[in-house]
C-alpha positions in Angstrom: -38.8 -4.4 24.6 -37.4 -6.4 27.5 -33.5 -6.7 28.1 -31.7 -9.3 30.2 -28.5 -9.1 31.1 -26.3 -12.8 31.4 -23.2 -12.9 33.0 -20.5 -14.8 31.2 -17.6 -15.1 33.0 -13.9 -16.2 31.6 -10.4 -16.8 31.8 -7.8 -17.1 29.7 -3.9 -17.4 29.3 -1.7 -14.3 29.5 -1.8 -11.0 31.1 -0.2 -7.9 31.3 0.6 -4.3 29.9 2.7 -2.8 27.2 2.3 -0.5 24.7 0.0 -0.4 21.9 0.8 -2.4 19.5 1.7 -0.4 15.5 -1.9 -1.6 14.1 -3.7 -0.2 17.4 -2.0 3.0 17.1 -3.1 3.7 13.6 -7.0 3.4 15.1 -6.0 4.4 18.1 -5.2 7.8 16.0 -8.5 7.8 13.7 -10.6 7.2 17.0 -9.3 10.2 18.7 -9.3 12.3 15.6 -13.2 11.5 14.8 -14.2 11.1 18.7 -16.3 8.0 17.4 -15.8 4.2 18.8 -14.7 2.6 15.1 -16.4 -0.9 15.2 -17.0 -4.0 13.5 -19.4 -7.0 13.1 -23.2 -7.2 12.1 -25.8 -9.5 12.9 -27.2 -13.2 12.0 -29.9 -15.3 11.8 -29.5 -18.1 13.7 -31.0 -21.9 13.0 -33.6 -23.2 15.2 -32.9 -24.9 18.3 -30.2 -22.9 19.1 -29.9 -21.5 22.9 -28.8 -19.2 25.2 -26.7 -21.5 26.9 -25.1 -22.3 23.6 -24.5 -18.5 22.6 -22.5 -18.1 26.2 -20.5 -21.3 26.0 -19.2 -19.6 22.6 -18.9 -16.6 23.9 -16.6 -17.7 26.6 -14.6 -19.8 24.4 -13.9 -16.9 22.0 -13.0 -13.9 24.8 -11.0 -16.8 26.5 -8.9 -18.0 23.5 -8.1 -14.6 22.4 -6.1 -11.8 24.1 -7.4 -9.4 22.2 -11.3 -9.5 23.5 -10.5 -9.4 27.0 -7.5 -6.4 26.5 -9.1 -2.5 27.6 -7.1 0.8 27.6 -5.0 2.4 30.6 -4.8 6.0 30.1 -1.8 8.0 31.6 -0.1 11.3 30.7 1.0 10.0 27.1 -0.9 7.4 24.7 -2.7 5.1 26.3 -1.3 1.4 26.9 -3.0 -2.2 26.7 -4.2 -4.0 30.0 -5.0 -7.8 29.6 -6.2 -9.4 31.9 -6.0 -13.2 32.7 -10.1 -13.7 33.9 -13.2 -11.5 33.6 -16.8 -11.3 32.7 -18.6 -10.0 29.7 -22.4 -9.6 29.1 -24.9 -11.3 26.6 -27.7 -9.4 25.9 -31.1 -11.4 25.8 -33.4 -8.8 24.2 -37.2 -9.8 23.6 -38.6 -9.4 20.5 -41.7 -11.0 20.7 -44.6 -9.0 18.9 -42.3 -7.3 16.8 -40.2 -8.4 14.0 -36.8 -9.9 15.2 -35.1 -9.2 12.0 -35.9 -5.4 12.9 -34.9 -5.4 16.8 -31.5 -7.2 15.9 -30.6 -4.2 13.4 -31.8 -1.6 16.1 -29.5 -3.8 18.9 -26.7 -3.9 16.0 -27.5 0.2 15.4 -27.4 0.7 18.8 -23.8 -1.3 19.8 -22.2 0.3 16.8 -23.0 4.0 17.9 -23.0 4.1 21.5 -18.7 4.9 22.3 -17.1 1.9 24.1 -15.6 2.8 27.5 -12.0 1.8 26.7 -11.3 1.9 30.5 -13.8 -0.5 31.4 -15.6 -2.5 29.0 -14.3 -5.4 26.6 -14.4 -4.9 22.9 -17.1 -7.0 22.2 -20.9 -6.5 22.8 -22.9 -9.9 22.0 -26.8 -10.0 21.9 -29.7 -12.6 20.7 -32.6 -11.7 20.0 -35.8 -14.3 21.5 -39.2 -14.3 20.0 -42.3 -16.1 21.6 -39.6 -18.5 23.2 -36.9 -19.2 20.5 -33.2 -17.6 19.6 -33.3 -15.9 16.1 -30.6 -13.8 15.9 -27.5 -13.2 17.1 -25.9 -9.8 17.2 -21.9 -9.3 17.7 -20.1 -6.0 17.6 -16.2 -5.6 17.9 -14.4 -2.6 18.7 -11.9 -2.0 15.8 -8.8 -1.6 18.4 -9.4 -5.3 18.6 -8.7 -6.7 15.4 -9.2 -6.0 11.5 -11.1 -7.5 8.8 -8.9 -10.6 8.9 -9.5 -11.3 12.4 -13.0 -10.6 12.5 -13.0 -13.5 9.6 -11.1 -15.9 12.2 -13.9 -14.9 14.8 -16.8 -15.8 12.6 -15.2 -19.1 11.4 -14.8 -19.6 15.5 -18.2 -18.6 16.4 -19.7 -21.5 13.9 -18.1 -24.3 16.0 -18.1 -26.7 18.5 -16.0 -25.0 20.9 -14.8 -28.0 22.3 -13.5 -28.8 18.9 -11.1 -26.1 18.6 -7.3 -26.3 18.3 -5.3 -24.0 20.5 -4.4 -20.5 19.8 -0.9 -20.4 18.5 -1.2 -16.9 16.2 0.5 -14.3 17.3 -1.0 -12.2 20.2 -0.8 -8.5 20.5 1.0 -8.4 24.1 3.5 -10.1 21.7 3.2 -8.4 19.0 3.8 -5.0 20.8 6.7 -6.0 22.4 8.1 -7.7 19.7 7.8 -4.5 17.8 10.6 -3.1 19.9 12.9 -5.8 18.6 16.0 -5.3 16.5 14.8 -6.8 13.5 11.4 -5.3 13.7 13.0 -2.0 13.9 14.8 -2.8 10.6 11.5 -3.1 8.9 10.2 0.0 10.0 12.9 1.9 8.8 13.0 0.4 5.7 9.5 1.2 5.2 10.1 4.5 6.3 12.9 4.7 3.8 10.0 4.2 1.1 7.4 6.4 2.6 10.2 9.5 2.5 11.1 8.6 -1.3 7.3 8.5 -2.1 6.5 11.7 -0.4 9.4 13.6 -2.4 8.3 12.5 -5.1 4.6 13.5 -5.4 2.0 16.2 -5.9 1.2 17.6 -3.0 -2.4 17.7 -3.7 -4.8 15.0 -4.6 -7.7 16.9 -6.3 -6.9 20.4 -6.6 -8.5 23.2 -4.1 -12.0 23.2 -2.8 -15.0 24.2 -4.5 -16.0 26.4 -1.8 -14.8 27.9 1.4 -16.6 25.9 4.1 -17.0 23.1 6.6 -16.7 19.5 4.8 -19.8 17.0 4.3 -19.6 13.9 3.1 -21.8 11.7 0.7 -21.3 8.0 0.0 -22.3 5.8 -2.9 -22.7 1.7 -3.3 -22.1 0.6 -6.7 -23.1 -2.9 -7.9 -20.8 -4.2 -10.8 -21.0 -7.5 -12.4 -19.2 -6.3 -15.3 -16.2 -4.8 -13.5 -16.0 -8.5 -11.6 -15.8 -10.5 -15.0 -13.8 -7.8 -16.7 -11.4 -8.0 -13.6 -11.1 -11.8 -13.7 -10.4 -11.8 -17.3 -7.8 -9.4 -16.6 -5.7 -11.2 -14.0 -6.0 -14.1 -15.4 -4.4 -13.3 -18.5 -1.8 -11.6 -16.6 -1.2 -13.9 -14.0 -1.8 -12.2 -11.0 -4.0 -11.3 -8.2 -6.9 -9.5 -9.1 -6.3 -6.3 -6.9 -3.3 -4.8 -8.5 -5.8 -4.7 -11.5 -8.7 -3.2 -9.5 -5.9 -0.7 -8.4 -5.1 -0.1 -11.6 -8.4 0.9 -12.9 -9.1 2.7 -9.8 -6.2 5.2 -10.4 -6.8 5.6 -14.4 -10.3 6.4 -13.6 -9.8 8.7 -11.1 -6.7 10.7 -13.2 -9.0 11.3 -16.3 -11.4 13.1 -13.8 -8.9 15.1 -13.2 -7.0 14.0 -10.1 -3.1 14.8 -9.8 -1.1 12.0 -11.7 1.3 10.4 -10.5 -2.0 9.1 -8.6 -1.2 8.6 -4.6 -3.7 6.6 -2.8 -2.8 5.0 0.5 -3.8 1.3 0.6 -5.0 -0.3 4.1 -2.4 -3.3 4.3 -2.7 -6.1 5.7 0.5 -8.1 7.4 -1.0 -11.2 7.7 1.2 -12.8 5.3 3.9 -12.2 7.7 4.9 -15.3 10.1 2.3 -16.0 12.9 0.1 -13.4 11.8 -2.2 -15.4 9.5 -4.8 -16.8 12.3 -4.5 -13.5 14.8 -7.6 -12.1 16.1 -6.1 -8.1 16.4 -5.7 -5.4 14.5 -2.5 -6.1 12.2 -3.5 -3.6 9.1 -1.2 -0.3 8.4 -1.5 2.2 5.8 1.1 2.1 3.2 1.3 4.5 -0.6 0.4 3.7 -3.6 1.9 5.4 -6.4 1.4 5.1 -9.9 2.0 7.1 -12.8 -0.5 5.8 -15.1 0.3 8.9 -17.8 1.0 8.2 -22.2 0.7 4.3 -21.2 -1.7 1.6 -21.9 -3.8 0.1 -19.9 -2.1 -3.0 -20.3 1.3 -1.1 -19.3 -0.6 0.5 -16.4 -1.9 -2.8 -14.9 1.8 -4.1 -14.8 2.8 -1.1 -13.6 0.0 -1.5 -10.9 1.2 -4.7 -9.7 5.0 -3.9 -9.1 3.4 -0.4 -7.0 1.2 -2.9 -4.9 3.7 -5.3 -4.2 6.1 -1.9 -2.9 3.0 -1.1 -0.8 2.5 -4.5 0.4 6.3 -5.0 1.6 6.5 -1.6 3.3 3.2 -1.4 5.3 5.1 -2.4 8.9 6.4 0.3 10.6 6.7 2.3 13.9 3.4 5.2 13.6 5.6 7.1 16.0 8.8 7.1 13.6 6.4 7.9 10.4 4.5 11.0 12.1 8.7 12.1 12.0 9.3 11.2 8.3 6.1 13.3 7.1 7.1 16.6 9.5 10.8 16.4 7.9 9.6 16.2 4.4 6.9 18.9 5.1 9.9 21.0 6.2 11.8 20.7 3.9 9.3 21.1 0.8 8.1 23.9 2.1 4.4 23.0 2.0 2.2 19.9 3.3 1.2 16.9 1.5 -2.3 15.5 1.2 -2.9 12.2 2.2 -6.6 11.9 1.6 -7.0 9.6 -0.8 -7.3 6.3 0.5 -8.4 2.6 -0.9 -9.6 -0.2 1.3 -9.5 -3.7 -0.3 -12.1 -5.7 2.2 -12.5 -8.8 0.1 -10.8 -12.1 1.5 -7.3 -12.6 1.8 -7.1 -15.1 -1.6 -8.1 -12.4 -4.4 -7.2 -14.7 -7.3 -9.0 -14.6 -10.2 -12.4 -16.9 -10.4 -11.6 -19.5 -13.3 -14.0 -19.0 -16.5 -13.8 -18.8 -20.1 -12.5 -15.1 -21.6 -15.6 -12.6 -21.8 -16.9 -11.6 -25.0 -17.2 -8.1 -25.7 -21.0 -8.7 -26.2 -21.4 -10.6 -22.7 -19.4 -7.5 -21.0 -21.9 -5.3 -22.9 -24.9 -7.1 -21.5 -23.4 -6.9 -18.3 -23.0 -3.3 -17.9 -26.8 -2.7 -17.5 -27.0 -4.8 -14.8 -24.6 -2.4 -12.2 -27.1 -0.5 -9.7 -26.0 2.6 -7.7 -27.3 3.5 -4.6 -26.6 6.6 -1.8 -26.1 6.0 1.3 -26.0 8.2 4.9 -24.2 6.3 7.4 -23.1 8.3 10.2 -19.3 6.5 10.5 -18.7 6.7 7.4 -14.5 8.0 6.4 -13.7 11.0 6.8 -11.4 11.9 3.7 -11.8 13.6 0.3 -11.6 10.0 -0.8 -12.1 6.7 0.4 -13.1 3.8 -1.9 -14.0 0.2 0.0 -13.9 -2.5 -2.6 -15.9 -5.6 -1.4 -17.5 -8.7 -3.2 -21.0 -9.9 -3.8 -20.8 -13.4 -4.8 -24.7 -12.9 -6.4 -27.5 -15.3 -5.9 -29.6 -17.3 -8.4 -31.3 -14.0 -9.6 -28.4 -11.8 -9.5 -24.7 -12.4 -10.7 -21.2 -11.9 -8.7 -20.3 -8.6 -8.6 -17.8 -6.1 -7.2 -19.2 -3.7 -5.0 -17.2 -0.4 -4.7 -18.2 2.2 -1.8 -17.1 5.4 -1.9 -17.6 8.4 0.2 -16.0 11.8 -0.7 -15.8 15.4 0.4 -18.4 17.2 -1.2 -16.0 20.5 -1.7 -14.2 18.4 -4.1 -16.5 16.1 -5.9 -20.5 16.7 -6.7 -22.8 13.9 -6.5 -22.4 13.3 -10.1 -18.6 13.1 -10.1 -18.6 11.0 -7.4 -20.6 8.4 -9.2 -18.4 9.2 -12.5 -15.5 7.7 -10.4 -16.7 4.4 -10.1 -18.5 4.0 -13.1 -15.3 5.2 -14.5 -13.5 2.3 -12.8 -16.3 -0.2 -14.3 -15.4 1.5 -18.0 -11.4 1.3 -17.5 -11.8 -2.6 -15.9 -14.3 -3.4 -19.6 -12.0 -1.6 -21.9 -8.7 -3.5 -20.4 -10.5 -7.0 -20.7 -11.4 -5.8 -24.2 -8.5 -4.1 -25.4 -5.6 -3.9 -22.9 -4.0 -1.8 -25.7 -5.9 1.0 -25.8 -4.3 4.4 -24.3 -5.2 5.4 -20.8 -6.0 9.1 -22.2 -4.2 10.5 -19.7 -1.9 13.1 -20.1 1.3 14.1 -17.6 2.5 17.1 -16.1 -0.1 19.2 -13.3 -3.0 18.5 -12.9 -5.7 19.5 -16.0 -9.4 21.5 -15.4 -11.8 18.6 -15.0 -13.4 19.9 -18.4 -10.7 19.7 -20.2 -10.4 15.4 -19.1 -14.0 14.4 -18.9 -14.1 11.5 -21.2 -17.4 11.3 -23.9 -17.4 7.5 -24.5 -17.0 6.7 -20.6 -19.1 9.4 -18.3 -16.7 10.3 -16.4 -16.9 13.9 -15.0 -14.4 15.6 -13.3 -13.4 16.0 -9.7 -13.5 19.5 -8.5 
């Protein structure tokens, strides 16, 4: 398989160094904790007729326009610092795929840009590739370091990357050389503190464990599962709608009642991955602008009805305090550690990928026999990717807007610790979720079944008429 190597020079506006900015610190943090590059981006077809020269006109235009792709680390004695620079050069792979299926090289060029570390010193975040086959472009391969941007700007990219670069509008989002060193500013320092000022009353007030001890005394491995649900996305719907909100306080909701009948602690803690694009001139930023911020819900002697509302005012606490200095937080948790005596688990995490506009799709109310029919429809697969998170718990929640042959759906990935949950717990957890979403659409008066005080032996809250098992 032959590989050339195209130049693709650029410049851009803006240079400089400052500090990381609060969103690079947190992956900043997770990258040198797991010694793996954290990336983003995939691969696409491409129509015919395009060409090379199109690909690196785009790809100028993009790592031009945006500070972000053409920043790389400067390491001193301390954490390291941003460098951008004002003109450069980045590489487009042409890799030759002909006699071999180009659907197959892209994912091995994708495999192979996702798992080989970036060298923060001297490469750009982004490797590009196409793939050629007897003479013509079919794919297009792009992977993004994470310290670049989030989800949200990775979406800006994409839109970017499907247009007429000549067409675009200038860049006027917030940039993370400003964004760091508007982070030092009075009022951004208020923020922090007043999310810090949450974060200490959250972590006096919680369990400090998520899910009990291990099962074992051993290193951890971790398993992940894919679940398919087109009954939790109508259920879901159906739920927001009727209560007039967004749909992931609900998903939330159900996530924390399914996960306190298999026997988690409750009050239920999960740290959400926020992101602060609502805030101004953050909307349209291609950089990394998500913090992690608790979630805390006591979902105990309610309904489900009561713990959806209850849901929404703990998401919208979550939401408003996920902006803060890292630095000031790692001071918060030592104190309250001190002082309680004992440390507090954070492992639990939830990771709402789905676009920024989560509203409810419009539709008539499900019956309880079309939510019936549904259920048979959710598949559940495993899965053994190598970069997978690195937590007791970490639930992705994506969706699959379905085909002609196969209805919307939510898709919920979970990987978990295997010391604390068996292969058929784990999939108990997000069928559970499915069951909580169906019996809220149906009935949003029914109890959640769970009961409060420490946390019970999984036997004693594995539930007959929903599977779920508990978490060990």
């Amino acid at each position: 398989m032959r590989v050339e190597r195209v130049p693709v020079p650029f410049d851009g506006d803006g240079s400089g160094e400052a500090e990381l900015t609060w969103g690079q610190i947190g992956i900043w943090q997770a990258i040198a904790r797991s010694g793996e590059s954290r990336t983003m981006g995939g691969l696409t077809p491409l129509p015919p007729g395009v060409t090379v020269e199109q690909v690196v006109a785009t790809l100028r235009s993009v790592v031009g326009r945006h500070q972000a792709l053409r920043t790389r680390l400067v390491f001193t004695d301390g954490r390291p610092r941003q460098s951008l620079v004002a003109s450069g050069e980045v590489v487009l792979e042409v890799v030759d795929a002909t006699g071999s299926d180009p659907a197959a090289v892209a994912a091995a060029v994708q495999e192979r840009y996702a798992s080989v570390p970036f060298d923060y010193e001297h490469e750009f975040p982004v490797r590009m590739a196409v793939v050629r086959a007897e003479g013509a472009i079919t794919h297009m391969v792009a992977v993004y370091l994470h310290l670049a941007m989030d989800a949200g700007g990775l979406e800006v990219l994409i839109r970017e990357l499907a247009s007429d670069p000549a067409t675009l509008p200038p860049v006027t989002a917030v940039q993370p050389l400003e964004q760091a060193r508007a982070q030092q500013q009075p009022a951004a320092l208020r923020q922090s503190a007043a999310s810090l000022r949450y974060l200490e009353h959250v972590l006096r007030t919680v369990s400090p464990l998520r899910f009990g001890e291990p099962s074992e005394p051993r290193d951890p491995t971790y398993r992940m599962i894919r679940y398919r649900s087109p009954a939790t996305r109508l259920a879901v719907d159906a739920v927001a709608r009727r209560a007039g909100i967004s749909t992931s306080p609900v998903l939330l909701a159900c996530f924390a009642v399914a996960l306190a009948r298999a026997g988690a602690s409750n009050p239920v803690l999960a740290m959400l991955m926020v992101s602060n694009r609502f805030r101004p001139g953050f909307a349209e930023s291609v950089s990394t602008i998500v913090q992690i911020s608790p979630y805390l819900i006591d979902v105990a002697g309610i309904t489900l009805g009561e713990a959806v509302g209850r849901a929404a005012r703990s998401t919208m606490n979550a939401y408003k305090h996920a902006y803060y200095d890292p630095d000031a937080q790692d001071e918060v948790v030592d104190q309250v550690v001190a002082d309680r005596g004992e440390p507090i688990d954070f492992s639990c995490f939830f990771n709402d990928r789905r676009a920024a506009d989560r509203a409810p799709a419009a539709g008539q109310e499900p019956t309880a026999d079309v939510l019936a029919s549904a259920l048979p429809r959710s598949s559940a697969h495993w899965e053994d990717e190598p970069g997978m998170p690195r937590q007791k718990l970490y639930l992705h929640v994506d969706d699959d807007q379905g085909s002609a042959s196969s209805p919307a759906a939510i898709e919920l990935t979970m990987s978990v610790d295997t010391r604390y949950f068996t292969a058929a717990e784990t999939e108990a957890v997000v069928r559970g979720i499915e069951s909580v979403a169906v019996r809220t659409a149906l009935d949003p008066d029914t109890p959640t079944g769970v009961r409060g005080g420490p946390r019970l032996p999984a036997t004693a809250v594995v539930g007959a008429d929903t599977g779920e098992g508990g978490a060990r």
